[in-house]
C-alpha positions in Angstrom: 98.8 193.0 19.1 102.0 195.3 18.8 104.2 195.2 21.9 107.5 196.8 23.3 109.2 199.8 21.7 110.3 197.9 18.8 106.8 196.9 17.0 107.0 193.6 17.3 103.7 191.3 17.7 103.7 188.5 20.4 103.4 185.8 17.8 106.9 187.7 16.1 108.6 187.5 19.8 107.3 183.8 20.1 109.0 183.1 16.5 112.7 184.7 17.3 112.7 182.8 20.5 111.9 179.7 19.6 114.6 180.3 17.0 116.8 180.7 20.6 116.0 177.4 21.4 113.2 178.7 23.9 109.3 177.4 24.2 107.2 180.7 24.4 104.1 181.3 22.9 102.0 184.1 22.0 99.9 183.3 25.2 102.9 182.8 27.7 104.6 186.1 26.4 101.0 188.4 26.8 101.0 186.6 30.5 105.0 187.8 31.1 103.7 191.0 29.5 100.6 191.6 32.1 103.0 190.0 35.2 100.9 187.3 35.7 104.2 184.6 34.6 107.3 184.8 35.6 110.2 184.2 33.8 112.8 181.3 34.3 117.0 182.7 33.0 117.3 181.4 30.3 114.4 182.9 29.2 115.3 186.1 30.1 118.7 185.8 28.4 116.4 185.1 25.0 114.4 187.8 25.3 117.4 189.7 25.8 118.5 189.0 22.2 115.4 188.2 20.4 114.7 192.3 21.7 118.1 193.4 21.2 118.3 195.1 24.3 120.5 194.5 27.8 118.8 192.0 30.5 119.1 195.4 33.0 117.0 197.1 30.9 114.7 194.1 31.0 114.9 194.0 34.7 115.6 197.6 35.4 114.0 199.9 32.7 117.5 201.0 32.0 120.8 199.7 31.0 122.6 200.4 34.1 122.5 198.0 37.0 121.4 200.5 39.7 118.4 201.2 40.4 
């Protein structure tokens, strides 16, 4: 399944992070997706990059801090 803006499967995401150093798979990523996982910093900081966009967009929707 395709996910996020930049066409990217789950099992792609999964790939890049572990490449990060971080433990996610296709399963824990469509959980993060659907809000039933949360996720830990680090992890955040990986999907950050993996994504190439800014952890306040992660968080916020939008790469300035306020909301």
């Amino acid at each position: 399944r395709k996910s996020n803006r930049r066409k990217m499967t789950q099992t792609e995401l999964a790939a890049k992070l572990q490449i990060l150093g971080v433990e996610c798979d296709r399963l824990a990523i469509c959980r993060i997706e659907t809000g039933l996982r949360s996720v830990s910093d680090i992890e955040l900081v990986a999907l950050s990059k993996a994504l190439g966009v800014s952890i306040n967009w992660l968080l916020f929707g939008r790469d300035d801090a306020q909301q």
